[in-house]
MARBA-396466 format. One record per residue (C-alpha): x, y, z; residue in three letters. Coordinates in steps of 0.02 Angstrom, whole numbers. Layout:
<rs>
        X        Y        Z   residu
        X        Y        Z      ALA
...
</rs>
This chain:
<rs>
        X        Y        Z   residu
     4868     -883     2173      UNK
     4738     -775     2263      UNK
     4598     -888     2353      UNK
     4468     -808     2462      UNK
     4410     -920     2600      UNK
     4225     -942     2656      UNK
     4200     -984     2826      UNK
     4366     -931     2875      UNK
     4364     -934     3048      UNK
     4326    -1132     3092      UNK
     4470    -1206     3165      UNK
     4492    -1312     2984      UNK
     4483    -1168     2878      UNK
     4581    -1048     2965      UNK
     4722    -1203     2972      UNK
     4702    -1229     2806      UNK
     4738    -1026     2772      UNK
     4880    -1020     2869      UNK
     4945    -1174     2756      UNK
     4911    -1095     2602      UNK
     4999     -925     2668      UNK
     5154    -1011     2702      UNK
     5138    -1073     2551      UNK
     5161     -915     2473      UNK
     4970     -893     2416      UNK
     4891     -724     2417      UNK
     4741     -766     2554      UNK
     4587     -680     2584      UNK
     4444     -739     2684      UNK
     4238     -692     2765      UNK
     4149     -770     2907      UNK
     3981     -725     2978      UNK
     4070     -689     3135      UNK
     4266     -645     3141      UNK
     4316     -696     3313      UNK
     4475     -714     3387      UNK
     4567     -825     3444      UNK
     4603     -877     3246      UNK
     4549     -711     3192      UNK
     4718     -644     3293      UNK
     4809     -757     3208      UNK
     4747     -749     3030      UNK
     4793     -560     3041      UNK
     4951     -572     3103      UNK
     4984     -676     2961      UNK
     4947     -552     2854      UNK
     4764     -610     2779      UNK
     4613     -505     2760      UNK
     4446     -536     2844      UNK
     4301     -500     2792      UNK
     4146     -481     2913      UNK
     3984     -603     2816      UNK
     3973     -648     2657      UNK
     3910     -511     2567      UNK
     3908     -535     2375      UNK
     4019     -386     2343      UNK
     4165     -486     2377      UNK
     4153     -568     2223      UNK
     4242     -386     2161      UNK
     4397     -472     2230      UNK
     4416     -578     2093      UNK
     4516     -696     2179      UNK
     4588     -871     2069      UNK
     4476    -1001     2180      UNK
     4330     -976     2302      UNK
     4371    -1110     2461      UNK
     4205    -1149     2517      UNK
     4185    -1197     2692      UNK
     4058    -1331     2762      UNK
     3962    -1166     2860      UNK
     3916    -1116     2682      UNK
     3760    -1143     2603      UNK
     3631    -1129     2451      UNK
     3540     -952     2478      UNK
     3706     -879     2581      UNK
     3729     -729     2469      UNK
     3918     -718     2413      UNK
     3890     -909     2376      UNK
     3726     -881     2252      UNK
     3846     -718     2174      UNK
     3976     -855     2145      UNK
     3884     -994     2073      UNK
     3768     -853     1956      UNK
     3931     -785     1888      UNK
     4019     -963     1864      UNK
     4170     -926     1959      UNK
     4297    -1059     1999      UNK
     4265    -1142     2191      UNK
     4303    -1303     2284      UNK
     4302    -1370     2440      UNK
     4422    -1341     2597      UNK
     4483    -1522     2600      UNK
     4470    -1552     2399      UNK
     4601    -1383     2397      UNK
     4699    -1458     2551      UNK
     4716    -1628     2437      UNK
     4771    -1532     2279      UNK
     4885    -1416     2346      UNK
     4957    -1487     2512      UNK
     4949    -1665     2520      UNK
     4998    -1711     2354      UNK
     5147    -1830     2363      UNK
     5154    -1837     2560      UNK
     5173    -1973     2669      UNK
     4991    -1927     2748      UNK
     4964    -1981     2909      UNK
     4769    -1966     2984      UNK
     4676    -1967     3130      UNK
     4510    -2008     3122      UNK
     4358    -2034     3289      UNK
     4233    -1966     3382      UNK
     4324    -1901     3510      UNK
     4524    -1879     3545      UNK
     4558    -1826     3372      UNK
     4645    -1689     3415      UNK
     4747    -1750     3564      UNK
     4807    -1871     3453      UNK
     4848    -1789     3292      UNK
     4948    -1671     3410      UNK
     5035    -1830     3497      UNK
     5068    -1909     3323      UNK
     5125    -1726     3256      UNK
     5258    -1710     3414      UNK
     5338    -1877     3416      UNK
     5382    -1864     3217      UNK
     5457    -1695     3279      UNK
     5553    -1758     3405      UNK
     5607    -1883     3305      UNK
     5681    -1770     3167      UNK
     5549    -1808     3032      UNK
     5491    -1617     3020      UNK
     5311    -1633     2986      UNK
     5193    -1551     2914      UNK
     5014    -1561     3016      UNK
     4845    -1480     3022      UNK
     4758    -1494     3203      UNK
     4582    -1435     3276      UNK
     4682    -1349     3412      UNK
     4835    -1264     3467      UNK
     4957    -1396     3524      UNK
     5052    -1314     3639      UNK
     5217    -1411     3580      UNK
     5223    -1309     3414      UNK
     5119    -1155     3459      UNK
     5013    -1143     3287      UNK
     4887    -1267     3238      UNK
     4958    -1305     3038      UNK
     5121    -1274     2947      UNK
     5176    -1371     2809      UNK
     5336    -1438     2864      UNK
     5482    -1506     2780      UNK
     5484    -1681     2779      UNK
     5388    -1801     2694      UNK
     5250    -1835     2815      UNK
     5073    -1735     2857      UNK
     5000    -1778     2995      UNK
     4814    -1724     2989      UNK
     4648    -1712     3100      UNK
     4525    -1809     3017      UNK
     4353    -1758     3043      UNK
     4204    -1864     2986      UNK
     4077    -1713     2944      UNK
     4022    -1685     2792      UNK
     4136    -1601     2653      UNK
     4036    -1449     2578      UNK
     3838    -1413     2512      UNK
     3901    -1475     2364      UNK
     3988    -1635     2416      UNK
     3924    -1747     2564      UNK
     4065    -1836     2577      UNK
     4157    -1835     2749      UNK
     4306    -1734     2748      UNK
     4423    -1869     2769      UNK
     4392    -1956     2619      UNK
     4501    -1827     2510      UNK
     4651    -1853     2609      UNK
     4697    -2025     2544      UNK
     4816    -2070     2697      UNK
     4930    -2207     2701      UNK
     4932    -2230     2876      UNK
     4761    -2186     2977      UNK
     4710    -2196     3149      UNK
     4530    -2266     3205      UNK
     4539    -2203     3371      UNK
     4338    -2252     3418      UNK
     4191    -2229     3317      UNK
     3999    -2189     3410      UNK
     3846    -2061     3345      UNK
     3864    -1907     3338      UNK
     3829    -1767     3197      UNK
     3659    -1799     3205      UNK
     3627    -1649     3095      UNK
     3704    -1730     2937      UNK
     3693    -1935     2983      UNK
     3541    -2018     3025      UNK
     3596    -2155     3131      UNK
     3778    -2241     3180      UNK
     3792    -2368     3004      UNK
     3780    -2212     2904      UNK
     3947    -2168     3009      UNK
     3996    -2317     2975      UNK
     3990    -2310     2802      UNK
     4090    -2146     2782      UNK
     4240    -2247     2899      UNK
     4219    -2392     2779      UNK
     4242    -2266     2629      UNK
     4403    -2201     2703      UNK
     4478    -2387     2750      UNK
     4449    -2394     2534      UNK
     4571    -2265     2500      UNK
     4716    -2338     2617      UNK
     4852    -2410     2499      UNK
     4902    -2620     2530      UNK
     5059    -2561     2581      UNK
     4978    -2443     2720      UNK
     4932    -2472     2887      UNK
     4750    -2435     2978      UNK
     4795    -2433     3170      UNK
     4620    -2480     3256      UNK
     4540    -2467     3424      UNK
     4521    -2651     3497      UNK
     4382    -2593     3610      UNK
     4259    -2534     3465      UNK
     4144    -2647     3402      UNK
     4070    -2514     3281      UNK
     4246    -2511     3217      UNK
     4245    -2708     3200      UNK
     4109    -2691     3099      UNK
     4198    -2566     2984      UNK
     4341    -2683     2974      UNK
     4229    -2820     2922      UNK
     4151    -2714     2751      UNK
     4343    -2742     2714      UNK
     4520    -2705     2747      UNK
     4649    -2716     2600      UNK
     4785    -2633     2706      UNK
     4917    -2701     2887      UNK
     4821    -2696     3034      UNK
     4880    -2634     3192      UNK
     4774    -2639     3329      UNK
     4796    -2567     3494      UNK
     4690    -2563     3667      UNK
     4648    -2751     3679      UNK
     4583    -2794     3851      UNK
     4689    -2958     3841      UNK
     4845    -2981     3767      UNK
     4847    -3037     3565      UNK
     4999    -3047     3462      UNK
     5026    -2873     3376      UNK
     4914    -2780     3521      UNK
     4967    -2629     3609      UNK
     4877    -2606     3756      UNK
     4908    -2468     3898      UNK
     4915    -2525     4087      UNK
     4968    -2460     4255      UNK
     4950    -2271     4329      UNK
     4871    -2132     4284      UNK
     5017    -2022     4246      UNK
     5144    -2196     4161      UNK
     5119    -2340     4060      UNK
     5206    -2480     3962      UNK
     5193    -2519     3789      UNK
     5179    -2679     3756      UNK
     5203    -2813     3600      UNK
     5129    -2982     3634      UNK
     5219    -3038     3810      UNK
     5377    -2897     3783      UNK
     5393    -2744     3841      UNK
     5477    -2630     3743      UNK
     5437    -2433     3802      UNK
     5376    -2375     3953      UNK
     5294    -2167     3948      UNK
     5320    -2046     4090      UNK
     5203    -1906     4086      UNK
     5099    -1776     4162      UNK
     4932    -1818     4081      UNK
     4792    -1895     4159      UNK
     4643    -2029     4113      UNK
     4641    -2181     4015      UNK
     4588    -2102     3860      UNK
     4765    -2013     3835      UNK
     4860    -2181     3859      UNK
     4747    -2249     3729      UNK
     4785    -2081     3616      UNK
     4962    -2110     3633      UNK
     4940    -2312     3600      UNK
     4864    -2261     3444      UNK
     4997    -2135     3403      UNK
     5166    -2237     3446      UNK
     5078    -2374     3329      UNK
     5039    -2245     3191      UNK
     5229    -2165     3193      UNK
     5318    -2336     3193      UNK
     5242    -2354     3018      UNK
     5346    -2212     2965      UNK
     5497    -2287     3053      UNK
     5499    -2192     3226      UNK
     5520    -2332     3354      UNK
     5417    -2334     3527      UNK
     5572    -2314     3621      UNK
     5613    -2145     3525      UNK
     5401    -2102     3531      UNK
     5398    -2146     3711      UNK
     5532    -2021     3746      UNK
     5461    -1889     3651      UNK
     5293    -1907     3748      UNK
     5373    -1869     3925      UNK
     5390    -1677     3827      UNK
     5224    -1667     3766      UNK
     5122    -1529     3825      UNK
     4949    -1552     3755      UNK
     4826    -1448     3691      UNK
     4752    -1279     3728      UNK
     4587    -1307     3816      UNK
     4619    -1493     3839      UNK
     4632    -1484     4050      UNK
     4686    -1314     4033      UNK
     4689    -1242     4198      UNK
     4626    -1043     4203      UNK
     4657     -977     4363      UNK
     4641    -1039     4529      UNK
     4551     -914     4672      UNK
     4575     -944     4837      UNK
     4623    -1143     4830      UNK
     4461    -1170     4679      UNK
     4546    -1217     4504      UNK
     4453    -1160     4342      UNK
     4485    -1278     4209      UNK
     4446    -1258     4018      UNK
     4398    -1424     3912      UNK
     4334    -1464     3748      UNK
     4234    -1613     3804      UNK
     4052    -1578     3720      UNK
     3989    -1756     3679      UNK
     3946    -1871     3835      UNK
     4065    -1997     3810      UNK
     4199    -1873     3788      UNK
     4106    -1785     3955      UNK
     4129    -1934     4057      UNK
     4303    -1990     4003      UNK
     4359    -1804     4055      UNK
     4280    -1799     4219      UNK
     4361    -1974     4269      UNK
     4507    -1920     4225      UNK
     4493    -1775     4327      UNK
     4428    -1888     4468      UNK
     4579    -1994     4469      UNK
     4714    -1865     4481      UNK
     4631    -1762     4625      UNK
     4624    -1794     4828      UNK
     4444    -1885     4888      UNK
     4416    -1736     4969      UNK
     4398    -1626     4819      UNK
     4246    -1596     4732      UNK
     4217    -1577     4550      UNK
     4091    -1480     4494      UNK
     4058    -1527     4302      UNK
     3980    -1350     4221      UNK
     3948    -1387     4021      UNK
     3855    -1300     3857      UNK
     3767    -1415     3752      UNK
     3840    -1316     3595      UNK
     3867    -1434     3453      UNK
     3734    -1483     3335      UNK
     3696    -1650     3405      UNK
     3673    -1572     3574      UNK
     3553    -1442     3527      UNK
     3454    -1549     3438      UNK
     3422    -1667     3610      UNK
     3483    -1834     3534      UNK
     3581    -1875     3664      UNK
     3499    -1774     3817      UNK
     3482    -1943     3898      UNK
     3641    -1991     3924      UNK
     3697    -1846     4019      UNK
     3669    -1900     4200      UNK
     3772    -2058     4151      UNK
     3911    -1926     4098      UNK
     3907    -1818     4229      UNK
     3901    -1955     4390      UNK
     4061    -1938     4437      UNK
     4039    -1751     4444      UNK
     4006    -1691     4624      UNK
     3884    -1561     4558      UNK
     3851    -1536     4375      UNK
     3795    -1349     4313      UNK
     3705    -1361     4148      UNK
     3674    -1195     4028      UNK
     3495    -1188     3960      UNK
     3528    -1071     3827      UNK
     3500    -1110     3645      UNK
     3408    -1262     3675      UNK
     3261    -1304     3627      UNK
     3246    -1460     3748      UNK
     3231    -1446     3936      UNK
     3400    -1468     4029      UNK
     3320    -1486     4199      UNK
     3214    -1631     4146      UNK
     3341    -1712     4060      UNK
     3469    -1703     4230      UNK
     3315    -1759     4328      UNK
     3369    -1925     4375      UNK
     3533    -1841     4458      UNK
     3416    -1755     4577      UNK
     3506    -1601     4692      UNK
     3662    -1643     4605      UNK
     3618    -1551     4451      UNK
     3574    -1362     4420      UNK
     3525    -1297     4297      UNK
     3562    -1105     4229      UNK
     3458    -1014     4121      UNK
     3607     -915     4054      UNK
     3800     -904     4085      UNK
     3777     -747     4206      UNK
     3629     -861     4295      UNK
     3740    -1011     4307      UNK
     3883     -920     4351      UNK
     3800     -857     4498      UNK
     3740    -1010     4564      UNK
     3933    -1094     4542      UNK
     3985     -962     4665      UNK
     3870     -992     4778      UNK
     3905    -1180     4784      UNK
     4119    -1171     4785      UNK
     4227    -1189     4900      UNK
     4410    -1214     4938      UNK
     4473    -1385     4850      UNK
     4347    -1372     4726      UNK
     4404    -1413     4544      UNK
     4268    -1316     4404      UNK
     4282    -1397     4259      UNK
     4215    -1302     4108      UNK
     4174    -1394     3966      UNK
     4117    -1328     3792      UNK
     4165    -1342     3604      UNK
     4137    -1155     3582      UNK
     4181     -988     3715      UNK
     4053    -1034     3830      UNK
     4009     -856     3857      UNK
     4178     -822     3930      UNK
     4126     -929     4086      UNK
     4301     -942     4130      UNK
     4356     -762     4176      UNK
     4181     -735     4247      UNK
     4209     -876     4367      UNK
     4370     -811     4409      UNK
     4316     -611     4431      UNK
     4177     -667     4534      UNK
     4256     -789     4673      UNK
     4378     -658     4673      UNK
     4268     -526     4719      UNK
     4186     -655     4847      UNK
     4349     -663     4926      UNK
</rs>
């Protein structure tokens, strides 16, 4: 079958081409801006991009149009496809049909860690022999791609609660039908498509629906948004994990930074070794242990396979370090996810290192402002925090106000570069943190305190 992707180079999409490829499918695919670093790895795949959407691509003639969630009504290939009645669907509704079909499918779903943990989850049914298939927002650095289809029976798959298509407002997860699913946290966010944290809600409540009696939903103890989804219904086992106090059938993370113990009512049966840092991962890895025991991987064998995970790109990925300053790359882009990072951060480095926090409000909830006041209560634990101005149409300095001389404000990435510079020093730790290329921040930082000397 020939498809031809729309919106090819999103981190879904371009999974979900790479899945189809190995699948043997002839794969074609536009985007309004072909970018590497999935561009790269589309083409050496052996798929054709296609700069915009121009409506002479409908000359392809492919089998199926796979419309991406970037597409909609007026985008020109789209109105050429709909005014000739040419066969389309959705990324996820394809991904359903054609992938998951008869898999053991295995999702995580949350605001934030989703990928951490679908990468976790992925690598311990690896390690454990069960060659899985998975789809991932990321690279996990453990397999080196971010989808294949595997060989076993199980998918393990990233599932994101945005909305499906223009043409179905369903979240993406709902098509995925997973028997076992991860409800790693739930707060606002996507404030482009939801109007306020029940209609969230909601969607989470729709995917709890399609989770079989005989599956199990592995919940977040600390959540009470995700109590609240639980009480709409659950027909499925219940594993939660996180509880503050021990509870017959909790898993709960304890101890340092870099180990913790798994725990079982009163017994301890697993403790994890490894080199990540914060709270949030140990909770990550809670959730995943829990998930792959459903599938018969015990947390003795997932414990093990976590002391050889590696994580994600651009989760903590360290850059470069100039002249004893460390320039890190993170993902972090709402503020809960901003402050979890940072604190983790904060607890694996000296007292006499600084952090300086430097972020892009880049995803649509950030532009729009709706949760501009929460930043200073992200960001205290940050040293300084460097803010970029541009693209928004809210005022970053006002908004940072209350954190005084410890914020700065940049009116571009050149402009905040600059001032970063001019405020390092040896020990420092610059921690970068967008859910796009932040202007290429990274190298700049590092070509400039190099040329400082």
């Amino acid at each position: 079958m020939h498809i031809h992707i729309l919106g090819i180079c999103g981190t879904f999409m371009g999974g979900l081409a790479a899945l189809a490829r190995e699948a043997g499918h002839q794969v074609t695919g536009c985007d309004d801006k072909v970018y590497p670093p999935m561009s790269d790895q589309l083409q050496q795949l052996g798929i054709d991009l296609i700069e915009g959407y121009g409506a002479e691509q409908l000359a392809l003639k492919p089998e199926l149009f796979v419309v991406g969630n970037v597409v909609s009504r007026g985008n020109a290939l789209m109105e050429a496809i709909l005014d000739a009645g040419a066969p389309y669907t959705s990324g996820p509704q394809w991904l359903s049909d054609h992938v998951l079909q008869g898999r053991h499918v295995l999702a995580v779903a949350g605001t934030h860690g989703k990928t951490g943990t679908t990468s976790m989850l992925a690598w311990i049914l690896e390690h454990a022999g069960l060659q899985p298939g998975f789809l991932v927002g990321g690279v996990p650095q453990n397999f080196g791609v971010s989808a294949r289809l595997g060989q076993g029976k199980t998918f393990v798959i990233e599932a994101d609660e945005y909305d499906t298509a223009f043409f179905d407002k369903r979240s993406k997860f709902v098509h995925y039908r997973p028997r076992t699913a991860i409800l790693n946290n739930l707060e606002f966010d996507h404030a482009d498509i939801f109007a306020d944290l029940a209609a969230i809600e909601t969607q989470f409540h729709h995917l709890v629906r399609t989770i079989p009696a005989s599956g199990r939903v592995v919940v977040n103890a600390r959540e009470e948004a995700l109590q609240r989804v639980l009480a709409r219904g659950c027909w499925s086992e219940l594993q939660r994990f996180g509880a503050r106090k021990e509870e017959p059938g909790a898993l709960r993370a304890r101890g340092e930074p870099q180990a913790f113990d798994v725990l079982r009512g009163s017994l301890k049966v697993a403790r994890v070794e490894w080199g990540l840092i914060g709270e949030h991962n140990q909770l990550n890895a809670l959730a995943a242990i829990a998930a792959a025991e459903h599938v018969g991987v015990s947390p003795e064998q997932a414990a093990a396979a976590l002391a050889e995970f590696k994580n994600v790109r651009r989760r903590m990925e360290l850059r470069g370090e100039v002249n004893g300053i460390k320039v890190y790359d993170d993902f972090a882009h709402h503020p809960t996810a901003i402050r979890t990072t940072v604190d983790g951060l904060r607890r694996r480095i000296a007292p006499s290192e600084r952090i300086l926090a430097i972020f892009e409000p880049r995803s649509n909830t950030m532009k729009l402002g709706t949760m501009k006041a929460q930043l200073p209560w992200a960001l205290e634990e940050a040293d300084l925090a460097f803010c970029n101005q541009h693209g928004l149409s809210w005022d970053a300095k006002e908004a940072l106000a209350p954190m005084g001389a410890q914020a700065i404000v940049g009116a571009d990435v050149d402009a905040l570069v600059e001032s970063i510079v001019k405020q390092a020093r040896p020990g420092d730790q610059l921690l970068c943190m967008s859910n796009g290329g932040f202007g290429g921040i990274h190298d700049k930082l590092l070509h400039a305190l190099a040329a400082r000397g």
